[in-house]
C-alpha positions as CSV (number, residue, x, y, z in Angstrom):
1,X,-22.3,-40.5,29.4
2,X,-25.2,-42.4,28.9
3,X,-27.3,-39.0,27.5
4,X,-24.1,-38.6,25.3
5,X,-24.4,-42.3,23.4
6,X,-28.0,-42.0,23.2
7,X,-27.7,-38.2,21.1
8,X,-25.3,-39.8,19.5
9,X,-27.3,-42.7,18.1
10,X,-30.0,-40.4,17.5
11,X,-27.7,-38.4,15.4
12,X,-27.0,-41.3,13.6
13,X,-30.2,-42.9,13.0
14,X,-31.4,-39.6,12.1
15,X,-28.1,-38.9,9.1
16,X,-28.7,-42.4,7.6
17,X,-32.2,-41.5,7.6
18,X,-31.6,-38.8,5.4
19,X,-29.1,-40.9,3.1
20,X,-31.7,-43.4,2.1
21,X,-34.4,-41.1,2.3
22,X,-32.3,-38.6,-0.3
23,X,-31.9,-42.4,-2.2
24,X,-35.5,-42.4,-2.6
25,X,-36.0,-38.5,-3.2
26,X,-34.1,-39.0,-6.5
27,X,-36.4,-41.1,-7.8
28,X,-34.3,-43.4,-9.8
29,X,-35.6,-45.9,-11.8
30,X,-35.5,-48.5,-9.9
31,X,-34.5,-52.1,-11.3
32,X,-35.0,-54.6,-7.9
33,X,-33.0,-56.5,-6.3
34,X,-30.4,-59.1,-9.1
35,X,-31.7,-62.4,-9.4
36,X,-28.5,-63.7,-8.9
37,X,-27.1,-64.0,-5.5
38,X,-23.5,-63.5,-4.4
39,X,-21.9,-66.1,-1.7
40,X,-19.0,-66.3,0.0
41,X,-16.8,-67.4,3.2
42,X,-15.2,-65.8,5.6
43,X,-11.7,-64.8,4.7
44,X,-12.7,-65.0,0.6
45,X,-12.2,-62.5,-1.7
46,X,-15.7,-61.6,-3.5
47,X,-16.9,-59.7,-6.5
48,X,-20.0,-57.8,-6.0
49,X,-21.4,-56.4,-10.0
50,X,-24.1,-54.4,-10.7
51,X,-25.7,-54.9,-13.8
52,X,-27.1,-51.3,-14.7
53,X,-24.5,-50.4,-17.4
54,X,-26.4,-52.4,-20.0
55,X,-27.3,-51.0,-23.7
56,X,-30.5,-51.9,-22.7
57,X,-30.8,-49.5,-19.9
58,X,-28.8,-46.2,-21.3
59,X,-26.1,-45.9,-23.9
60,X,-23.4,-45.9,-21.3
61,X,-20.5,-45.7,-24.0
62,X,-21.9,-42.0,-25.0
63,X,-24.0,-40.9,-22.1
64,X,-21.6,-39.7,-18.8
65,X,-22.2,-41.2,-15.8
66,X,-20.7,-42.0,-12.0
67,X,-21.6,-45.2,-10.2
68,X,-22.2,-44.9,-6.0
69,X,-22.3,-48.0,-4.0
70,X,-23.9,-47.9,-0.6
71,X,-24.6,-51.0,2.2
72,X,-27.4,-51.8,3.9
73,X,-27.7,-48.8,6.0
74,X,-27.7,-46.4,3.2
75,X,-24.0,-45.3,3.5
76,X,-22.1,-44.6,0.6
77,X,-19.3,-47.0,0.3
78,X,-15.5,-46.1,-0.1
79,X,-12.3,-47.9,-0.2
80,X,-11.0,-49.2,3.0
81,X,-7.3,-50.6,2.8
82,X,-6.8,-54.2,3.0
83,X,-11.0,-54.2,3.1
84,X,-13.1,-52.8,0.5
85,X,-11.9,-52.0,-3.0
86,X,-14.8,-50.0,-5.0
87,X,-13.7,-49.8,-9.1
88,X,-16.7,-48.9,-10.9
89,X,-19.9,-51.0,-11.1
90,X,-18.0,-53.5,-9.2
91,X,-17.7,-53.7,-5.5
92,X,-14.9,-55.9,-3.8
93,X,-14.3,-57.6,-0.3
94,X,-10.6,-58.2,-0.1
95,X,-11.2,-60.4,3.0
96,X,-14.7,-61.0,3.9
97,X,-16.4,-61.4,7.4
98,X,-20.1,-62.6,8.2
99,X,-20.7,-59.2,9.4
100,X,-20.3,-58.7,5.7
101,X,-23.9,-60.0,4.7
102,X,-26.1,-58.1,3.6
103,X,-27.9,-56.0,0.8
104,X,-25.5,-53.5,-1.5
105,X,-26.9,-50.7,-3.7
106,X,-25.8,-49.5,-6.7
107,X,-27.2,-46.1,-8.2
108,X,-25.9,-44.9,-11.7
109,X,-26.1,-41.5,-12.2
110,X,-26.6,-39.6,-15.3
111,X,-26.9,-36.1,-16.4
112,X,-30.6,-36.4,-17.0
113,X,-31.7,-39.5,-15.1
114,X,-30.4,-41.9,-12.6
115,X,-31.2,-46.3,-11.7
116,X,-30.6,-48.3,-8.8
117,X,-30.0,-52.0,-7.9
118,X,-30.1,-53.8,-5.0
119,X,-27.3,-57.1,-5.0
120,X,-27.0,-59.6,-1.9
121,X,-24.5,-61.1,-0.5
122,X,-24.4,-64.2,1.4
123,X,-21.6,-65.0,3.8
124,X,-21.8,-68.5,5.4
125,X,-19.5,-70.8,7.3
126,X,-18.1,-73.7,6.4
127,X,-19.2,-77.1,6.6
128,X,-17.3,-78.5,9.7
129,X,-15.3,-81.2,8.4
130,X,-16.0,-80.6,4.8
131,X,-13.3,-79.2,2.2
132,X,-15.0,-76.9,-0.5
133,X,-17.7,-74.1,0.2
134,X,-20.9,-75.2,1.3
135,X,-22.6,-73.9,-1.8
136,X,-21.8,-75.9,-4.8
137,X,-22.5,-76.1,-8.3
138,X,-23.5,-79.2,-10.3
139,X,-22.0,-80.8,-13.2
140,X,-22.1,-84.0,-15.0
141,X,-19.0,-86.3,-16.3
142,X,-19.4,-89.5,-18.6
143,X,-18.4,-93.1,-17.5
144,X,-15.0,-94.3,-19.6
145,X,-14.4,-90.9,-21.9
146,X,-12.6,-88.1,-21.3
147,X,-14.9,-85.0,-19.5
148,X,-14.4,-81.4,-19.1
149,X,-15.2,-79.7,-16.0
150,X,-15.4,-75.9,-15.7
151,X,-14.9,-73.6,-13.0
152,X,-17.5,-71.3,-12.6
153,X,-15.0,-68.2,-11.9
154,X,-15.1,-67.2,-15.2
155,X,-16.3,-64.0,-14.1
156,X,-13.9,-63.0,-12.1
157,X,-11.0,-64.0,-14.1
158,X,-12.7,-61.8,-16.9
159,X,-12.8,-58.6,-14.4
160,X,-9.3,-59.7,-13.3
161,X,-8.0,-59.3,-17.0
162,X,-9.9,-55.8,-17.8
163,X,-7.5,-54.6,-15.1
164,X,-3.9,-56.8,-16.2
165,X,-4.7,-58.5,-13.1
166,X,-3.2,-62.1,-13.5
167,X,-4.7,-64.9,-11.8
168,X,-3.9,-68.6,-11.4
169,X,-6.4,-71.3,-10.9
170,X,-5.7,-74.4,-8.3
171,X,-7.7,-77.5,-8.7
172,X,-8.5,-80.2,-6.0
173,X,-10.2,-83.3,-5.7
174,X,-11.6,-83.3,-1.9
175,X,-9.0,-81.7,-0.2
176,X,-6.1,-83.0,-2.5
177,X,-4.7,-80.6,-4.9
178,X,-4.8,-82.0,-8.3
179,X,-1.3,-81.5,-10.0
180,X,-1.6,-80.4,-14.2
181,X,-0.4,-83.3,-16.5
182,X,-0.3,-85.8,-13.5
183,X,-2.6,-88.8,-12.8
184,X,-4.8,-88.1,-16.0
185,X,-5.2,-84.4,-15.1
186,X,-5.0,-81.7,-17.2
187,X,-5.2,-78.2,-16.8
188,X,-6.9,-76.4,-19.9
189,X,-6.7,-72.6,-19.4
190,X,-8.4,-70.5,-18.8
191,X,-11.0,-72.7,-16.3
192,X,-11.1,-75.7,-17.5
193,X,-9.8,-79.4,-16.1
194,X,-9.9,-82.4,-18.5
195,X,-10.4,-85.4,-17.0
196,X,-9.2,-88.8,-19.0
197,X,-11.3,-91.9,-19.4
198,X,-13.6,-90.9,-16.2
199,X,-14.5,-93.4,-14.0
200,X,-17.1,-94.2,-11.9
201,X,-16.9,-92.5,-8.9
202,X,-18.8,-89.3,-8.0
203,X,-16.6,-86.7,-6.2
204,X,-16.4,-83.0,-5.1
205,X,-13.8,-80.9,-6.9
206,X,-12.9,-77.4,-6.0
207,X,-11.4,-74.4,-8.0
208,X,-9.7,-71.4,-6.4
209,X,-8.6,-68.7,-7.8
210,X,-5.7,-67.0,-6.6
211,X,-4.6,-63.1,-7.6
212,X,-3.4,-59.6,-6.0
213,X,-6.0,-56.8,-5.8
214,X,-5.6,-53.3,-3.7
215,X,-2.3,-54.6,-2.5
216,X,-4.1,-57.8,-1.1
217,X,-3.1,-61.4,-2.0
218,X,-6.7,-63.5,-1.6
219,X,-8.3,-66.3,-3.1
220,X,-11.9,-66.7,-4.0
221,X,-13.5,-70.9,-4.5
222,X,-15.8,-72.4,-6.1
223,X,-16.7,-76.1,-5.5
224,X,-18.5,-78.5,-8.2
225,X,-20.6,-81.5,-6.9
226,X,-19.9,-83.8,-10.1
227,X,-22.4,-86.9,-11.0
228,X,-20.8,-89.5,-12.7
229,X,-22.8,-91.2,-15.6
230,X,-22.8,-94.7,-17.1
231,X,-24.8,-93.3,-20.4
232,X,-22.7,-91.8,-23.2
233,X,-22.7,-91.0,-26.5
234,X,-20.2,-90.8,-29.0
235,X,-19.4,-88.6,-32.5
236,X,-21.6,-90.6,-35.0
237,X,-20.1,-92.4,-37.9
238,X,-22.0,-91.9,-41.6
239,X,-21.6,-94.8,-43.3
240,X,-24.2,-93.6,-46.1
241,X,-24.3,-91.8,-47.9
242,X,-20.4,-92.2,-49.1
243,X,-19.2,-88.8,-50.7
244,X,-20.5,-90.5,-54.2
245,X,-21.8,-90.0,-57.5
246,X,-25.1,-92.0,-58.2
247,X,-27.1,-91.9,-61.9
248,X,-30.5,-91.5,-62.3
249,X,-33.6,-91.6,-64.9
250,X,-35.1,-88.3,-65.1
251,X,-39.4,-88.5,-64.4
252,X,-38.1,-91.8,-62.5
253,X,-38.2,-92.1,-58.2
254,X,-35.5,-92.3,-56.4
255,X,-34.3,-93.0,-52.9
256,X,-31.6,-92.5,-50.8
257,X,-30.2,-94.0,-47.3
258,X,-28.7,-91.8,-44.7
259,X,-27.0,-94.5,-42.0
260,X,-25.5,-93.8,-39.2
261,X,-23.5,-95.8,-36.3
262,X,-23.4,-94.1,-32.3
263,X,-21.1,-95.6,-30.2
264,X,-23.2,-95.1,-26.7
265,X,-24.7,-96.5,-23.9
266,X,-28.6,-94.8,-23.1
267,X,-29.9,-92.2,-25.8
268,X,-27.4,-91.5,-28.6
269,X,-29.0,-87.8,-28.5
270,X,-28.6,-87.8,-32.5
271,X,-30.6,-86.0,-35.4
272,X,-30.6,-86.1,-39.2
273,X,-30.6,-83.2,-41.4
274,X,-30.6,-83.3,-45.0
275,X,-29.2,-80.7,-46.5
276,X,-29.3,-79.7,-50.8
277,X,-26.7,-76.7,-50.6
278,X,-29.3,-73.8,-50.5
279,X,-32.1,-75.2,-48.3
280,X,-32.5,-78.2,-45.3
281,X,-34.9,-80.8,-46.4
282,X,-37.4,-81.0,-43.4
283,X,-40.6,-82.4,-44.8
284,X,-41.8,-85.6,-44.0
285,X,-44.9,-85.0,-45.9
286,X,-45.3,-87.9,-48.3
287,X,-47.3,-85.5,-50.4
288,X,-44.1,-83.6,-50.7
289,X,-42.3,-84.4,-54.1
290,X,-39.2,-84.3,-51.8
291,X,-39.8,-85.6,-48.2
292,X,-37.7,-87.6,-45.9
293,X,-39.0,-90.5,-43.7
294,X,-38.7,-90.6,-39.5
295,X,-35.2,-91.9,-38.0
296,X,-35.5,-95.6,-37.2
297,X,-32.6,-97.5,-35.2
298,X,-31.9,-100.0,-33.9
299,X,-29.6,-100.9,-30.8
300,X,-26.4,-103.1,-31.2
301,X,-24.4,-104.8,-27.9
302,X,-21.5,-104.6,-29.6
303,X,-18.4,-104.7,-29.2
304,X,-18.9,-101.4,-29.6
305,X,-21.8,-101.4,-28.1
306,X,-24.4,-98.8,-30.3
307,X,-27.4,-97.8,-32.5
308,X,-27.4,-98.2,-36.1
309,X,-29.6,-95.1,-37.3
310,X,-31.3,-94.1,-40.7
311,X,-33.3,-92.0,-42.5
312,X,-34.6,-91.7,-46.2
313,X,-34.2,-89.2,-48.4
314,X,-37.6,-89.9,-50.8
315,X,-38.0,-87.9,-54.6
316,X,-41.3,-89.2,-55.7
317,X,-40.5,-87.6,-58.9
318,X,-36.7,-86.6,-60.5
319,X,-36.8,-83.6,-61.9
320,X,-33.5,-81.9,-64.1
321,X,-33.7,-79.3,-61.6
322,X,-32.5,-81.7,-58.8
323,X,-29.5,-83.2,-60.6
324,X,-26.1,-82.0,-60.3
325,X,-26.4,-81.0,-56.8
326,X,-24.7,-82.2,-53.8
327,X,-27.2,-83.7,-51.5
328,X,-26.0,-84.1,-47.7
329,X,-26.6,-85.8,-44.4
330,X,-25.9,-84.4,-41.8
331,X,-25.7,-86.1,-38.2
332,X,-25.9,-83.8,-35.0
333,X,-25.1,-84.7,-31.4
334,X,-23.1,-83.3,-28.7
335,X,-20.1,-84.5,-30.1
336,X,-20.4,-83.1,-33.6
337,X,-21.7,-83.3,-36.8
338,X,-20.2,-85.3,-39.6
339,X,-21.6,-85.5,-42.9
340,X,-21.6,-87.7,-46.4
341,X,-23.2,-86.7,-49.8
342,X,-24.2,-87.9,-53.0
343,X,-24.2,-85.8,-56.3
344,X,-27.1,-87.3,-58.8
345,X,-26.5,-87.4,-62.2
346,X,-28.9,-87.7,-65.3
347,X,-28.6,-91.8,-66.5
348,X,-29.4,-90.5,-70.2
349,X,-26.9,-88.4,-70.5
350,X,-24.4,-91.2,-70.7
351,X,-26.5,-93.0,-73.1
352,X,-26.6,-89.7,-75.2
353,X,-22.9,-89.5,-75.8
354,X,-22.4,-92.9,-76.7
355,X,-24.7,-92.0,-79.6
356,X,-23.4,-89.1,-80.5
357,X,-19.7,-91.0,-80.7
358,X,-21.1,-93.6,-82.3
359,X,-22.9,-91.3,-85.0
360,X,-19.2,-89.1,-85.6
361,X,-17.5,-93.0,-85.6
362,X,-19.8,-93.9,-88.2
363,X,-19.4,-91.2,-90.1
364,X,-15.5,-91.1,-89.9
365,X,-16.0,-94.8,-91.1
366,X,-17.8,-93.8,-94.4
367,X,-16.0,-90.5,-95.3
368,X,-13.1,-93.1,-95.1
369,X,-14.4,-95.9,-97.2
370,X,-15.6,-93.6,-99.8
371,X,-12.2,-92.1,-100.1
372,X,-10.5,-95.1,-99.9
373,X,-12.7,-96.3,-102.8
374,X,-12.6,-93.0,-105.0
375,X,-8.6,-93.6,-105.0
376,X,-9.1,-97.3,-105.6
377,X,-11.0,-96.9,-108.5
378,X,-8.7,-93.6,-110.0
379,X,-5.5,-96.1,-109.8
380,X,-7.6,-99.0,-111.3
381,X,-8.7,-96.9,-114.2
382,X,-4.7,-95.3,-114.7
């Protein structure tokens, strides 16, 4: 018995030696093992994706191909029902274990050529007593607005569609499901919960994802550590310039405000950009003949509370080539990027037209005094 199990194991060792070693005899090109790991918990689902059909690797829309998984122990890896599900360049656990850990090649083949990856996949326990995985990702809400947070399944739900698989997404805060359009909840599909007027209180919140795949209904989580902060910033408010029309001397200088209000407590995170309809204005060269000066503010404690920001817009000389043109500011944060213009328009041009009125008046005038006085004098002289 005994010299039967060791011949076996032999036999064994000696078949997955050849595996790997005929891995290596192909000599693929060979592209490491993915930066980015793959983790999991027992009785998850998990998505395991190579990344080798890439334009930047072979033109895989033209070029025929197969794609081979294989574990740890070089053997190639099939579907197993309720198990293992292999589609492609992706590789799926329909119900993981720990034994499931481990390294997981992918070899594309070719007609001409072949390239292998190595992925790795992390299984870990739970944290006794702890709702959520134990991995977590890290995101950031704002004190008293209304925040977004985003599950970070995206790429499974994106798979899941390629194949008409639906999927639903379950939120929770802690261990309490979070019911849509309840309690200042709201679901925003495809992966995305809005949070109203956010308060102060940092909290775990957990997404899973629940669909059918091989005949399996699983789930697969992800859980978001979110910091709450105090500091915000809100869409700024141009107050100049106003959408107006402003007249000018030609050969004269000329300058130009661009204020700005941010509601927000910390850094307003806000930049200027002035903008003539072809080109931005990004010189502050005072050498320039156009130039704009640095962004000075200064800080109000409201109510609102806020920083009052502005800029110039500085034309050491006016030129005609700058009139009739829409000149804009443009203020850029997060939140967006309103905008207010002014359109300049040669002062002496007005001037001109009164004159040239007044000229054709004048005229009128005497063509119609010396009429009036050739048919005075005719009837005087009857």
């Amino acid at each position: 018995m005994g010299q039967h199990s060791t011949l076996g194991s032999l036999l064994l060792l000696l078949g997955l030696y050849g595996i790997c070693t005929g891995l290596e005899q192909e000599n693929c090109t060979d592209y490491k093992v993915q930066f980015e790991r793959v983790f999991s918990v027992p009785g998850d689902m998990a998505m395991l994706k190579s990344t080798l059909l890439s334009p930047d690797i072979f033109n895989f829309t033209a070029v025929p191909y197969n794609v081979t998984w294989y574990d740890s122990t070089g053997r190639e890896m099939s579907n197993q029902s309720g198990r293992v599900l292999v589609r492609g360049e992706t590789l799926w656990f329909l119900n993981i274990t720990l034994d499931d850990t481990g390294d997981y090649v992918t070899v594309v083949r070719t007609p001409s050529w072949c390239y292998i990856q190595t992925t790795k996949l992390i299984v870990e326990l739970a944290v006794s007593g702890e709702y959520g995985r134990p991995r977590k990702a890290h995101q950031q809400l704002t004190k008293g607005v209304n925040g977004f947070l985003s599950c970070p399944l995206m790429s499974y739900i994106r798979k899941l569609d390629s194949y008409s698989i639906s999927s639903s997404i379950t939120w929770y805060r802690g261990s309490d499901p979070i019911v849509d359009g309840k309690d200042k909840y709201t679901y925003i599909a495809p992966n995305k919960l809005k949070i109203d007027e956010v308060e102060l209180k940092s909290a775990n919140y957990t997404c899973t994802l629940t669909f059918t795949l091989g005949g399996v209904v699983g789930s697969v989580s992800e859980t978001i550590d979110v910091y709450v902060s105090e500091k915000y910033y809100m869409l700024p408010q141009v107050h100049e310039p106003a959408n107006e029309t402003i007249k000018a001397q030609i050969g004269s200088s000329f300058t130009k405000r661009c204020q700005v209000f941010v509601p927000c407590v910390g850094s307003p995170s806000t930049t200027f950009a002035w903008w003539d309809g072809e080109n931005f204005i990004l010189t502050t060269n005072p050498s320039d003949r156009i130039y704009t000066t640095e962004i000075n503010g200064s800080r109000v404690d409201g109510p609102p509370q806020g920083v009052w920001l502005e800029q110039m817009l500085i034309f050491s000389e006016l030129r005609e080539e700058n009139f009739h043109i829409n000149y804009t500011c443009i203020a850029m944060n997060g939140r967006g990027h309103p905008q207010g213009y002014f359109t300049l328009l040669p002062a002496d041009s007005t001037f001109t037209w009164l004159v040239v009125a007044a000229v054709a008046v004048s005229c009128f005038l005497t063509v119609v005094s010396i009429f009036l006085y050739v048919l005075f004098k005719s009837t005087t002289t009857e």
